[in-house]
C-alpha positions, 0 to 999 in steps of 0.5 A, a space after each residue: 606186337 608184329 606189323 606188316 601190310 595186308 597182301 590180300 588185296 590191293 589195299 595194303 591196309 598196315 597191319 598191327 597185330 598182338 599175338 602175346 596170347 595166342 589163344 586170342 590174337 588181336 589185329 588193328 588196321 585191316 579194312 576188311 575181314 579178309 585182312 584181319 584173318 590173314 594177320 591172325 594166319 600170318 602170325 600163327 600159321 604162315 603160309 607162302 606160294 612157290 615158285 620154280 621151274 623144272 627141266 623138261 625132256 624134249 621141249 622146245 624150250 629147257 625148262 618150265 615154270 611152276 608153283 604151288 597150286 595153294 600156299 604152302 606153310 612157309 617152314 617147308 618151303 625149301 624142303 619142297 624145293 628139294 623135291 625139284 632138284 633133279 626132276 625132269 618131265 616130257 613134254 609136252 606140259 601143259 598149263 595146270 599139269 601136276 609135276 609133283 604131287 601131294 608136297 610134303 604130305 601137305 595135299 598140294 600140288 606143284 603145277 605147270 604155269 605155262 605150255 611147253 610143246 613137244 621139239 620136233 
């Protein structure tokens, strides 16, 4: 049995899910089927959003926050935080520009979360 809150709304619904069989996990507590659905993810498949930044080159700020375009499965994220070390890109960046694509082998995209326009 593992417990936890539902993070896929603001309702927080606690969570109680039995996983003994994993063929066919049980989960109490979710309010809708979204929470239900994701108790059966997060004990079998778990998967998180990332977070970071990147340095960029010329801009008139250092650095630039991105993040996963979609949650990625939690074992690789500090593997794809080591595709980051080191990157560096031009300005200017724009909001949702790909700065690493296809993580991992995952289809999934790091992606700027924030403009940063060009020094002059």
């Amino acid at each position: 049995m593992k417990e936890f809150i539902c993070i896929n709304c603001p309702l927080g619904c606690h969570l109680v899910v039995d996983d003994s069989d994993k063929n066919n996990v049980k989960v109490t507590g979710y309010t809708c089927l979204r929470g239900k659905q994701y108790g059966i993810d997060e004990v079998l498949h778990p998967k998180r959003m990332v977070t970071s930044s990147v340095i960029v080159l010329n801009g008139k700020m250092p650095v630039v926050s991105v993040k996963t375009k979609e949650a990625i499965p939690k074992g690789l994220i500090f593997k794809s935080l080591e595709l980051l070390k080191g990157l560096k890109i031009e300005a200017p960046v724009h909001i949702g520009d790909v700065v690493y694509q296809n993580i991992l082998d995952t289809g999934i995209d790091f992606v700027a979360t924030r403009n940063v326009e060009r020094s002059k």
